[in-house]
N, C-alpha and C positions, 0 to 999 in steps of 0.2 A: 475381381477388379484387374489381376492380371493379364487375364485374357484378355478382358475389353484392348486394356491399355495396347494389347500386343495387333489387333484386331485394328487398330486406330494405323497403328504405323503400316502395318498392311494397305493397309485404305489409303494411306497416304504415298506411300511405294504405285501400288497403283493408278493412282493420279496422274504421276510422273509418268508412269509408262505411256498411260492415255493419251499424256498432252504431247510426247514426242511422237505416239502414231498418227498423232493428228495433222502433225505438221510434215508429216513423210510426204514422198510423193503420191503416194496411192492412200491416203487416211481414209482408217476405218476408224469410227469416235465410236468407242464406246459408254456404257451408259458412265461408266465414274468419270467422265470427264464433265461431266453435270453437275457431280458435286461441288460445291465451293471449295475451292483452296483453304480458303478462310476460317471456312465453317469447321476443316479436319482440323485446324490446326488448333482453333478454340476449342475442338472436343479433346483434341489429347493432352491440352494445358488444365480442362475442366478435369479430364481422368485421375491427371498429378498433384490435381489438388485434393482431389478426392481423398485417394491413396495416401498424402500427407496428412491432410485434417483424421482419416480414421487412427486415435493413439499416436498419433506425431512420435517421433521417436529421436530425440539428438545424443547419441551415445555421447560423454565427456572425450571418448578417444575409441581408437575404432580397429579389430584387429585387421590385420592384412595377414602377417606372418605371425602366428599362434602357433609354435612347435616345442618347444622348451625354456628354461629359463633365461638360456643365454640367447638363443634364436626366436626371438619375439621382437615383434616391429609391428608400429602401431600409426596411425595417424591422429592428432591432436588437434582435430577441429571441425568445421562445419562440412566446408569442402575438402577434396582432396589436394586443391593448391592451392588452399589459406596457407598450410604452414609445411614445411617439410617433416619427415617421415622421424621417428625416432623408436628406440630400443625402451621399453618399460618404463628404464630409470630416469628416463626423459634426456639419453645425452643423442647426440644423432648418431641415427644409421638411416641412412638416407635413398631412398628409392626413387629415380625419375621417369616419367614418360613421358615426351612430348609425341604429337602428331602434326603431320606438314599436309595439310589438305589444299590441291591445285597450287603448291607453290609457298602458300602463308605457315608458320608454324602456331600452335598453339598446346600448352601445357596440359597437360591430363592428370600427374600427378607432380606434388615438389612444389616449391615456392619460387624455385629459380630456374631457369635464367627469367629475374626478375620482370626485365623489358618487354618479355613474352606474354602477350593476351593467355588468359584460359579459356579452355573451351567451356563454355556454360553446363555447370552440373547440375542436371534436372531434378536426381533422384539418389537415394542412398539404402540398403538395406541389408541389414545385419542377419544371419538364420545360423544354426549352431555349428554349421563346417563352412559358409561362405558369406561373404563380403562383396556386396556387387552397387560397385558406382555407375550412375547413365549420364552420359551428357549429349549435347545435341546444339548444332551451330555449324556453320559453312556448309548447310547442307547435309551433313550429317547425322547419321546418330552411332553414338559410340556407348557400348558396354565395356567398363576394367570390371573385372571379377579376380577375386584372390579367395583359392579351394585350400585349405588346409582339411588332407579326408581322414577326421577326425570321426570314424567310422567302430565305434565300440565295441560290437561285433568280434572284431576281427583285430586282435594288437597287432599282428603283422605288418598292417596296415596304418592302425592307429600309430603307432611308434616309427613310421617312416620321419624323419626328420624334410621333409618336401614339402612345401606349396607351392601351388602350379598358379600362374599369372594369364590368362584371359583375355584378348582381349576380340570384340564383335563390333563389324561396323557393316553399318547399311547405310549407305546411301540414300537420303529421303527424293532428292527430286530429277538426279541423275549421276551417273555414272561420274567418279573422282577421284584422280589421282592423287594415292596418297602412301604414307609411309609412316611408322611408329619409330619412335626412339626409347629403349631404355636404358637406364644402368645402376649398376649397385657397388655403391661407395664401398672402398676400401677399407673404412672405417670400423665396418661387421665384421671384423676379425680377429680385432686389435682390442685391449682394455685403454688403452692410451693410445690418442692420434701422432704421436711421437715414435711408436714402436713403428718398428722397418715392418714391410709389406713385400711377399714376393708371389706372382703368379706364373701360371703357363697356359697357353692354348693346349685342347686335346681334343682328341675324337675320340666319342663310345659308342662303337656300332653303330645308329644311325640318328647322332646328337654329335651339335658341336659342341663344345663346351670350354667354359674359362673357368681355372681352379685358383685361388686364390687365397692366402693365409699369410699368419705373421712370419719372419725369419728365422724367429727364436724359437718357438713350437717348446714352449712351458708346459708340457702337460699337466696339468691339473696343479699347479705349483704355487694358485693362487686359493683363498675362501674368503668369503663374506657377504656382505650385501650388496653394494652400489658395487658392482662387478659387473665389466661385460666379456668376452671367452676372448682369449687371445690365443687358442692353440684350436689344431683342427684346422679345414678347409670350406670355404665357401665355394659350393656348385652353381652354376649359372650355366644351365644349357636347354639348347633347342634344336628341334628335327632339323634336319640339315635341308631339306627339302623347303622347308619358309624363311631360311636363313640370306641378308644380302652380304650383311660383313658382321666381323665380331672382331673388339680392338680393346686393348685394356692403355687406354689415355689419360692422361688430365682430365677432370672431367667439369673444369670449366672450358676448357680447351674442345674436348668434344662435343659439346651443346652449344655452342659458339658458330662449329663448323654446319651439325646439321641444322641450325636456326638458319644460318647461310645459304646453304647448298642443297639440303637435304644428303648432305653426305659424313663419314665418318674421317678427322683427318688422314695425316697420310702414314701416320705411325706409333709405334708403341711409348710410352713415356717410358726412360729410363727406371731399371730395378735392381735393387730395393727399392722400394719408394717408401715416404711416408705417410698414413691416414691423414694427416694436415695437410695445409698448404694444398699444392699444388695437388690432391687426391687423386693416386689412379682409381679409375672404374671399369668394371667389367662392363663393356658396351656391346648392345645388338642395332642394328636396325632392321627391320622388316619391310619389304617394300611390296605393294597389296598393287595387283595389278587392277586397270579398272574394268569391272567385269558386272561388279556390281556386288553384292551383300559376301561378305570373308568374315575372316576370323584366323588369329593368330595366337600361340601361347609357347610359353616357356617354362620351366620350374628352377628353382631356389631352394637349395640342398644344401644341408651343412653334416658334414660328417666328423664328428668332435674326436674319432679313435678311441678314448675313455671318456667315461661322462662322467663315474662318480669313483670317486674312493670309500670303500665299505671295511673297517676292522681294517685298512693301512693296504687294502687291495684293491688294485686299481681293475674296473668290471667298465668293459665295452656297452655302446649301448643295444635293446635287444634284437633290433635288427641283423647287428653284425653276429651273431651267436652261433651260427651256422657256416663262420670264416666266409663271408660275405665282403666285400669291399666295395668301395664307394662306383666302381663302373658299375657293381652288379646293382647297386638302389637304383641308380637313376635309370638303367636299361627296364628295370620293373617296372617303375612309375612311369616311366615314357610308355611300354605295351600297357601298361591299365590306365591310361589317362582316360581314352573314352567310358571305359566301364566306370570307371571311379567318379567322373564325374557325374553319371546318372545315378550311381550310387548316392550319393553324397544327395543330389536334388530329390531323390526319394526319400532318402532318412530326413533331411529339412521336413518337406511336406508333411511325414509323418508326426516327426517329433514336434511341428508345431500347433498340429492339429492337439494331438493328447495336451499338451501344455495350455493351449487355448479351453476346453474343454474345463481343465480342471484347475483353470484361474484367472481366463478370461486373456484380451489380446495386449495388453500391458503385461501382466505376468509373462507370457509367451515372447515378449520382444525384451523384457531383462530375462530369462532365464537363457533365450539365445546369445544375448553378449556376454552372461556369465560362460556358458559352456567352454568357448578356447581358451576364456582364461584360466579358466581351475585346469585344465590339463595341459595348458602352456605356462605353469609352476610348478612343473614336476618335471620328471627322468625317468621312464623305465628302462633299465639295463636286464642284463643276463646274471642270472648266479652259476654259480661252475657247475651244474646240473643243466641250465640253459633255459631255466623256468622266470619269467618276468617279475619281477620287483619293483617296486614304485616308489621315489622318494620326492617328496613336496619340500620346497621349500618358502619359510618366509620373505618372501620379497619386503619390502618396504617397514618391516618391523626390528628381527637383527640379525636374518640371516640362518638363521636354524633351520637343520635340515629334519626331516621324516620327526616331526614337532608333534606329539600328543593333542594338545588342544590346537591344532592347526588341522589337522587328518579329521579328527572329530567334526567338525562341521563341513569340512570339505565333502565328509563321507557319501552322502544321500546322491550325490551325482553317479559315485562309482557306484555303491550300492545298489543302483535302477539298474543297471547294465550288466549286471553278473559275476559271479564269485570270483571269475577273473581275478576282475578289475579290484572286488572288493579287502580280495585276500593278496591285493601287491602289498601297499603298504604297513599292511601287518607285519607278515613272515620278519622283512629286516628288524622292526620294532621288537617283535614278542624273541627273536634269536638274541638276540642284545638283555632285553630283560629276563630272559632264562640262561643267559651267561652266567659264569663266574664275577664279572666284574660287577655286575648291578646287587649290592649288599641291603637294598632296603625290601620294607615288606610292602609298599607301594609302588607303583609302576613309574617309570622314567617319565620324563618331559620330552628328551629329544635327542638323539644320534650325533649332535654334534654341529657344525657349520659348515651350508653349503658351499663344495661338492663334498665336502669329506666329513663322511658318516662315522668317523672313529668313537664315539663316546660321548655320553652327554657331557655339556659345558653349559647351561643354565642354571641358574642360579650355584647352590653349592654343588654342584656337576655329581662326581660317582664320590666326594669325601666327604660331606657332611647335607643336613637334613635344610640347611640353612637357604630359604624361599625356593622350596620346591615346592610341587604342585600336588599332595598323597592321593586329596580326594576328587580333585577333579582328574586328573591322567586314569585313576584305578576305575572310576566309573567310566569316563571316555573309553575303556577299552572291555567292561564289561558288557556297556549296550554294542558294542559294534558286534561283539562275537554273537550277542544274540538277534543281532539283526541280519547276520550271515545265516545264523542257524534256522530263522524263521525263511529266508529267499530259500533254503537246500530242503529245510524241511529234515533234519539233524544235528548233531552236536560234533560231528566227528571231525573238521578244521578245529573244534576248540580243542576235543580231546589231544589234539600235537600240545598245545599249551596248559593241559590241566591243571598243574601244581602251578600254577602265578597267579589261573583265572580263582585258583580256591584261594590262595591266600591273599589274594585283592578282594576278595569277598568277605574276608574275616575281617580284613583291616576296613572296610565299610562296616561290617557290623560291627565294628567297634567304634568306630572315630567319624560314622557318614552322616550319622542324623542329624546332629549339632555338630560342625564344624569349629576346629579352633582357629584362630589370627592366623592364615594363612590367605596365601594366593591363589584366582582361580585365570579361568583361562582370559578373563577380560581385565589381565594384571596391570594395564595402566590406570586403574583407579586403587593401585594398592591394595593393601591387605584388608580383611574384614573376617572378624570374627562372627560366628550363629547366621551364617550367609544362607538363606532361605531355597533361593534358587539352586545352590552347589547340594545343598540336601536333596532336593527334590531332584536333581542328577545320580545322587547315592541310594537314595530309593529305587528309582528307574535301574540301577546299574546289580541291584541287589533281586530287581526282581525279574530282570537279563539271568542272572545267577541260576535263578530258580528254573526258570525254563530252560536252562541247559542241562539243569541236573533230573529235570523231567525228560527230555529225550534222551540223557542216556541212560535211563533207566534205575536212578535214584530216587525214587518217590522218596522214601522218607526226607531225606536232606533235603527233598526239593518243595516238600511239605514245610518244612523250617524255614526254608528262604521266604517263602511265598507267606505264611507267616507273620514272618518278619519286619517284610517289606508292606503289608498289609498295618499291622501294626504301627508303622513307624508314618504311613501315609496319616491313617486317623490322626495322629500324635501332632503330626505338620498343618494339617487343618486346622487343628483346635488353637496351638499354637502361635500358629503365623499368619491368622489370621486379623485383621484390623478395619473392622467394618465392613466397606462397599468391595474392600483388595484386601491381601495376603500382603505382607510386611519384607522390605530387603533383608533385615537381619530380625531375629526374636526375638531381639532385647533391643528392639527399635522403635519405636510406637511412631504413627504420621509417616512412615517412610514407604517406598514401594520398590520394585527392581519386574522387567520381563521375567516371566518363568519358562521360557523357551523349553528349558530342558523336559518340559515336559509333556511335549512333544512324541516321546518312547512309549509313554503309558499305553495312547492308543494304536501308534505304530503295530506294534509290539505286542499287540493285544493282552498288555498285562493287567491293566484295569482295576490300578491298585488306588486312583482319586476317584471322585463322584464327579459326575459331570457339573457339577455346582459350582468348582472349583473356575473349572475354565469360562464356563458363563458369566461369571462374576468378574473374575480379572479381566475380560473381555470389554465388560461395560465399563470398566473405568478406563482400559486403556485407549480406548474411543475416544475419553473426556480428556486426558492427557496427552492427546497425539498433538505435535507442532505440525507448521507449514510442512515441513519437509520430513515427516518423519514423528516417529515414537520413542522418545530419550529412551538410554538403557535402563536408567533410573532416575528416581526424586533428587541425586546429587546433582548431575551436569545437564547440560542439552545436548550432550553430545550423543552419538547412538552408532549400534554395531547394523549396517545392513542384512548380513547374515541371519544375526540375531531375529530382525525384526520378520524377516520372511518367514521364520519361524513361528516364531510368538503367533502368527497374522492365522495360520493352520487350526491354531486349539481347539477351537471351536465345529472345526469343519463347516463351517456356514458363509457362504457364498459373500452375501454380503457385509460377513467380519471380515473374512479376510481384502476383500477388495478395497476397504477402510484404512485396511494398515498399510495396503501395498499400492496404493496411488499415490501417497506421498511420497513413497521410494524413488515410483516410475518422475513424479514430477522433481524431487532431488535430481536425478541422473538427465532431464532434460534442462533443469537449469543453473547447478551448479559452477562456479566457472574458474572450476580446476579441468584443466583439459590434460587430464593423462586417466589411464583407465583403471577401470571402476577399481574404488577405492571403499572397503567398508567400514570406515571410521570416519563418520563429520557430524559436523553439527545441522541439528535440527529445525535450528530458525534462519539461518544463513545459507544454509548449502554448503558451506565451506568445508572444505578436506580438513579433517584433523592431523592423520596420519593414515598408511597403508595406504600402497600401492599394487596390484596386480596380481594379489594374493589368492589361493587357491581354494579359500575360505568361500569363494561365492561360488561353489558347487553345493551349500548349502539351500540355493535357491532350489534345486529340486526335490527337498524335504516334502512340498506339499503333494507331488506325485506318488511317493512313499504308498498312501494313505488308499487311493486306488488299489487293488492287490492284485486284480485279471492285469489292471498296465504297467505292475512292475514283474509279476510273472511272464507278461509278454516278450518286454524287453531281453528279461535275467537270462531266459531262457535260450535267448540268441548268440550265447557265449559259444565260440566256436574254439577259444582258447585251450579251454580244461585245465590249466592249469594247477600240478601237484606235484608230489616228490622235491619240493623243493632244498637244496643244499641248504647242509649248516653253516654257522655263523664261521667265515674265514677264520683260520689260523692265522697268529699275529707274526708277525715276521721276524727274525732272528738278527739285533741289535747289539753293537757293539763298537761299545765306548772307545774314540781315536783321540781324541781331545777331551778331558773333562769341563762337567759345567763347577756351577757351585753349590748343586744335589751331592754330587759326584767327588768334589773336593774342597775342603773347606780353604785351601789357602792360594786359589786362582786369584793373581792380581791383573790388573789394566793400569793402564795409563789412559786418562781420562778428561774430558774438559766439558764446563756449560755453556762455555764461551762460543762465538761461531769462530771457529778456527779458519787458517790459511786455504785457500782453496784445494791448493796439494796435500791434505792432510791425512788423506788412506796410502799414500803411495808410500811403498817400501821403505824409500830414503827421506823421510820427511822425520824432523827431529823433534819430538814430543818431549823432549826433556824438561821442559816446561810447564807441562800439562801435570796436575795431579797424580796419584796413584792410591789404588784401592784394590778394596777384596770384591772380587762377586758374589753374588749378582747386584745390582744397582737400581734402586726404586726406592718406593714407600711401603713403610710396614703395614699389612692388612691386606694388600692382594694377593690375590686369591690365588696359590699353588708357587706362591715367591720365598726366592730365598734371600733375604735383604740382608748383604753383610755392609751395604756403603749406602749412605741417604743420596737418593736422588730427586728431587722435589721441582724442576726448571722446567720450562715448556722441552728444551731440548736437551740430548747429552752426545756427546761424540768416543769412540774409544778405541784402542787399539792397543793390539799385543804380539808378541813374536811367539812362536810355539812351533816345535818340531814335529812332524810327520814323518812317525817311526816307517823303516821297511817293511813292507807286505802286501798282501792280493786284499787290496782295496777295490771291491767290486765296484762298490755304490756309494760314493759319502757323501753326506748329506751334513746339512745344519742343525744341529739337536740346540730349540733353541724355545725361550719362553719371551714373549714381544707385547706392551703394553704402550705405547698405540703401536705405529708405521713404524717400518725400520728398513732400513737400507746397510745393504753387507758387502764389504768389500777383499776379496784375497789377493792378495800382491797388488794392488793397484788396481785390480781388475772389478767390475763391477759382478755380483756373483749372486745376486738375488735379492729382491724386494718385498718384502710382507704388508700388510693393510691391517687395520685393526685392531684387535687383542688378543689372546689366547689365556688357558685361565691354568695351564701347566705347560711343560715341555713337549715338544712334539718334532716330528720331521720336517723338514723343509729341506728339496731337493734345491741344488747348486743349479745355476743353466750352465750353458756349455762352456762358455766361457772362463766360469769356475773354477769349473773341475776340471780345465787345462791348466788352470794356471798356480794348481795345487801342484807340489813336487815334493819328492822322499826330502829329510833336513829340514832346514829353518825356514820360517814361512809368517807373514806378516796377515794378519787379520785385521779389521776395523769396521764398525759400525756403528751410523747416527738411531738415534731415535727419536720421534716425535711424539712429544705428550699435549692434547687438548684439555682433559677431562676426567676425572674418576682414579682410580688405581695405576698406579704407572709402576715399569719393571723393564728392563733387561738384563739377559745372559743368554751366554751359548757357547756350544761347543761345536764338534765334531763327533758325527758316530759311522759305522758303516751297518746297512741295511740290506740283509740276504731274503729273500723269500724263505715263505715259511715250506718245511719239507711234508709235501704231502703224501 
């Protein structure tokens, strides 16, 4: 259908030529000016329809920019100027183009400048590394493409933080003068459109370019969820050779002039600026001489300096790893643009063929809007080895980074593509849980919160057992090693981890078969005790076990496992059984739940259930499927998308799975939550329940798995190799400049719940009024608090005076524990902001302003906190923070 379609504008490009040699002075009419005008135009509106009716496809939100968590930018709607552009978490980051064809403007992408016609978009389609919108009007036809070369292969590559922007116009009936506008809000820099903005023009070799970033350059000084990167630079460059001007304006001011003129005004907006208000923009215009059929593009570069904090070290991302700097990315990506982009149209072609193939052309059109998202909620950086790493984080749930049951379903997408890929996000996980500091005999939850990977903080974090996760995290990490060892065809990546993977296998044989009141990884439905599915995960995880102790040459113990797990399957049949379906819990009778996880058996070739099992649950999950979907279970209507693309496999029969996953494809066409794909809603509504852009729908390529010539295909093509990876960083060398209330029982403040004066951090401002107490300040029960004064009010304010002894104060920082927001102030100065919670003490660096304004002697401290919800706390101190001596 593409061809034709392409074959049509052909035919229609010809026409035009036809009818202007007709009219020349010497016309020679050839035969296509015979053709009806009419008749082309009805066959290529017939073609678009065509193309639309085969699986229609309306993504809820639609990637442009898919590079990382912070550098993702989406559009939220049918067309490209229904709505303007925005960042994941739905605040804006805003992308424009307008095009001025013979004089008139019209909109290509952006809602605004309001007054501005759009050019009519004919066409929309999604493929796993590009985005390509058509429109076509005044004569025109115009392709925007946005290439993120998310090229597997090759992480070089893959982990370029770059998308190159596109743009193709032909002229349908003659030659038109015209010119493209774009620009990119200031806003992508900034967490808050309040924060100062500063840019500069530059040239790199044969790019022009506008760099652009906050003033303050916090590096990594923030964590949480609803976050967007205020440190680092945005790139914005293009060959100098398609370039007319490039200006960083107002950028209602700038779209004003070239809706006017076609030109850019006549100057820079004063800097700093702010992302509000009056917005600078990085602006280009192109101006496309009339010649007839062109093309123009530019790339969108963001170079963050550090991406994640790992064990309190801050690790670049792994592009830079080889002291690379941001002229040397973009000088790359500008020489591989051509190749890259046939790249990229080959691996499309390819990878939707196998996807079609082995799930038909809805499967193939979600698992291509899945693909930038699971890899645009992650990072891979460099370890001090310079070997790649991978950490995912939760978007739209609370923020946790390199998360257990998050990597676990995300897994199947790395896992196609090779050891790489597969063995990023381990290494950091399994270093951590073969630490010192992970005390239990089951595997963590998660690293901490995004960007900084210090330590788990879910549930009872690294102090107590209290709602963590034993048997689902211990099983999650037993199928993945042996779903690595089956793609290698060894055990030798687990053998790095052997003493965790054995004693995650004893703690399954002991505690996996019948689970106790705990959590699994689908924790917003609470605890549940003789959880049927979580077994049927410790089975699968146990009989992972067995086949790694078979390749490396432990029969017997691998004879036990296998066993075991054999055993423990009969046991779960007999069991959890209830008629027509298998039961949520075993002491459940009438109930039911997906058994996804059991999905590994045949993966896996472990083949420890009877095919009876899946047949069975299949026919009821048919009878129980809603409009939009297959509940997780008999409790709600809600349902996990991941989940379901799973559960849809068991069978391996074409038309089960097509059953379970048309309701998917028809949720995600009519759902009307416009932000992207989301794998938690409800099933009779459409409605988003929760989760947002989460990396969990890499899970969609489970059903390829199952193929084993096309994951060997794939796996195969790992050009990485990645090994020798570095151990878990040394912690850094700490020391106490200020105590907290760990640190000393008899720390007083001066304190109020009242909202105070507005000068109430500054120096001279007299608190004698205000309360006094011990620290720390909250309510008893939270988690890692030292409660010596009740603090119970939405807010509290405080402040104290304390001396900073003489000495080589490298680095100080805030040693502080924060339950929610908090805001810090020294000597009057504003000195750093937190979001959130945290669930013990931790670092928090000063910004510049800070740590000026700290001096040897007396020194006035003070900070508000804001409490919403749950446990509330504050304290803090001062500490200084050396690297650790390697």
């Amino acid at each position: 259908m593409k061809h034709v379609r392409q074959l049509v504008v052909f035919l229609l490009k010809l026409y035009a030529n036809a009818v202007a040699a007709a009219n020349s002075p010497n016309p020679v009419v050839p035969l296509a000016v015979c053709l009806p005008w009419a008749a082309l135009l009805a066959l290529q509106i017939t073609v678009t329809a065509a193309e639309d009716n085969l699986s229609s496809f309306r993504p809820p939100a639609v990637p442009l920019v898919a590079c990382d968590p912070y550098f993702s930018i989406w559009s939220p709607a049918d067309k490209l100027t229904d709505a303007d552009t925005v960042h994941w978490t739905g605040k804006p980051h805003r992308l424009t183009s307008l095009i001025r064809i013979d004089g008139k403007t019209y909109r290509l992408m952006g809602a605004s400048p309001a007054n501005v016609p759009a050019l009519p978009q004919t066409r929309l389609e999604v493929l796993p590394t590009r985005t390509t919108y058509e429109f076509q009007g005044a004569g025109l036809y115009v392709a925007l493409e946005f290439v993120t070369p998310a090229t597997p292969d090759d992480l070089d590559i893959l982990c370029r933080p770059v998308t190159y922007v596109h743009w193709v116009i032909n002229p349908l009936e003659r030659t038109r003068e015209v010119s493209i506008y774009f620009d990119a809000a200031s806003e992508i820099v900034v967490n808050d459109p309040r924060q100062e903005v500063a840019w500069s023009e530059q040239t790199m070799g044969d790019l022009d370019v506008i760099k652009m970033g906050s003033k303050e350059q916090p590096i990594l000084a923030k964590k949480g969820d609803d976050l967007r990167i205020d440190w680092g630079y945005l790139y914005t460059a293009v060959p100098k050779a398609d370039t007319s001007r490039k200006l960083v304006p107002s950028g209602a001011v700038a779209r004003a002039s070239f809706v006017a003129s076609g030109k850019l005004p006549a100057g820079h907006t004063r800097q700093p600026g702010t992302a509000g208000g009056d917005m600078p923009v990085a602006t280009f215009v192109f101006e496309i001489p009339p010649h007839g059929d062109d093309e123009r593009w530019l790339m969108l570069a963001y170079d963050d300096l550090y991406s994640i904090q790992y064990m309190k070290q801050n690790l670049q991302p792994y592009w830079r790893r080889n002291g690379r700097e941001a002229a040397d990315l973009l000088k790359a990506a500008a020489r591989d643009y051509r190749s890259l982009m046939q790249r990229c149209a080959a691996f499309d072609e390819e990878l939707m063929a196998d996807l079609t193939r082995a799930g038909g052309e809805k499967y193939a059109k979600l698992a291509a809007l899945a693909y930038r998202q699971c890899f645009a909620a992650g990072k891979f950086v460099a370890d001090d080895n310079g070997q790649p790493i991978q950490f995912c984080k939760e978007n739209h749930s609370n923020g946790c980074i390199g998360t257990s049951d998050v990597f676990y379903p995300m897994a199947p997408q790395f896992l196609l593509f090779g050891p790489s890929l597969a063995k990023s996000f381990l290494v950091p996980f399994m270093n951590y849980a073969a630490s010192d500091r992970w005390k239990f005999p089951f595997a963590p939850h998660d690293l901490g919160t995004y960007p900084k990977a210090n330590g788990q903080v879910y549930g009872g974090g690294e102090r107590t057992e209290e709602n963590q996760m034993p048997v689902e995290e211990s099983g999650n990490l037993l199928i993945l090693f042996g779903a690595i060892a089956q793609m290698e065809g060894n055990a030798g990546f687990a053998g790095l981890y052997w003493k965790q993977l054995e004693q995650w296998a004893e703690y399954l044989k002991a505690k996996g078969f019948n689970p106790g009141n705990q959590l699994c990884t689908d924790d917003f439905a609470g605890h549940l005790a003789h959880n049927v599915n979580l077994s049927a995960k410790a089975i699968c995880g146990l009989g992972a076990f067995a086949q790694l102790c078979e390749l490396r040459g432990e029969k017997a113990r691998a004879d036990e496992y296998f066993k075991l797990a054999r055993g423990f399957a009969q046991r779960w049949v007999k069991e959890a059984g209830d008629g027509d379906h298998f039961r949520l819990a075993f002491d459940k009778a009438g109930t039911w739940s997906q058994k996804y996880n059991l999905i590994w058996d045949r993966i896996l070739d472990l083949n420890l259930f009877p095919p009876e099992v899946a047949r069975k649950e299949m026919e009821f999950y048919k009878k129980a499927r809603n409009k939009y979907g297959l509940p997780l279970d008999n409790r709600k209507d809600y349902t996990k998308l991941d989940w379901i693309t799973w559960t849809a496999t068991l069978t391996q029969d074409r038309a089960d799975f097509e059953r379970l996953i048309d309701p998917v494809f028809r949720f995600l066409n009519e759902t009307p939550d416009r932000s992207p794909m989301t794998d938690w809603y409800q099933t009779k509504t459409a409605k988003k329940v929760g989760f947002t852009a989460r990396p969990v729908v890499g899970g969609v390529f489970a059903q390829v798995l199952y193929d084993k010539a096309v994951w060997r295909k794939y796996a195969s093509r790992d050009r990485t190799k990645a090994a020798n990876w570095a151990p878990i960083p040394k912690p850094p060398v700490v020391k106490t400049v200020t105590p907290t209330a760990r640190e000393d029982a008899n720390i007083e403040w001066r304190y109020t719940t009242q909202k105070p004066a507005e000068d109430w951090f500054k120096p001279d401002f007299d608190a004698g009024a205000w309360k006094q107490g011990k620290a720390g300040f909250g309510t008893r029960g939270t988690p890692g608090a030292v409660v010596r004064t009740e603090w119970n009010t939405p807010d509290i304010w405080l402040r104290r005076e304390f001396t900073l002894p003489e000495g080589q104060w490298n680095n100080v920082q805030l040693w502080m524990h924060h339950d929610e927001d908090a805001e810090i102030y020294v000597n009057g100065v504003p000195a750093a902001a937190v979001r959130g919670y945290t669930t013990d003490y931790e670092e928090v660096p000063l910004n510049a302003a800070g740590r000026a304004a700290l001096k040897p002697g007396k020194n006035v401290i003070a900070a508000h906190c804001l409490q919403t919800g749950g446990g509330q706390y504050i304290d803090l101190g001062l500490v200084n923070v050396d690297p650790a001596q390697k």
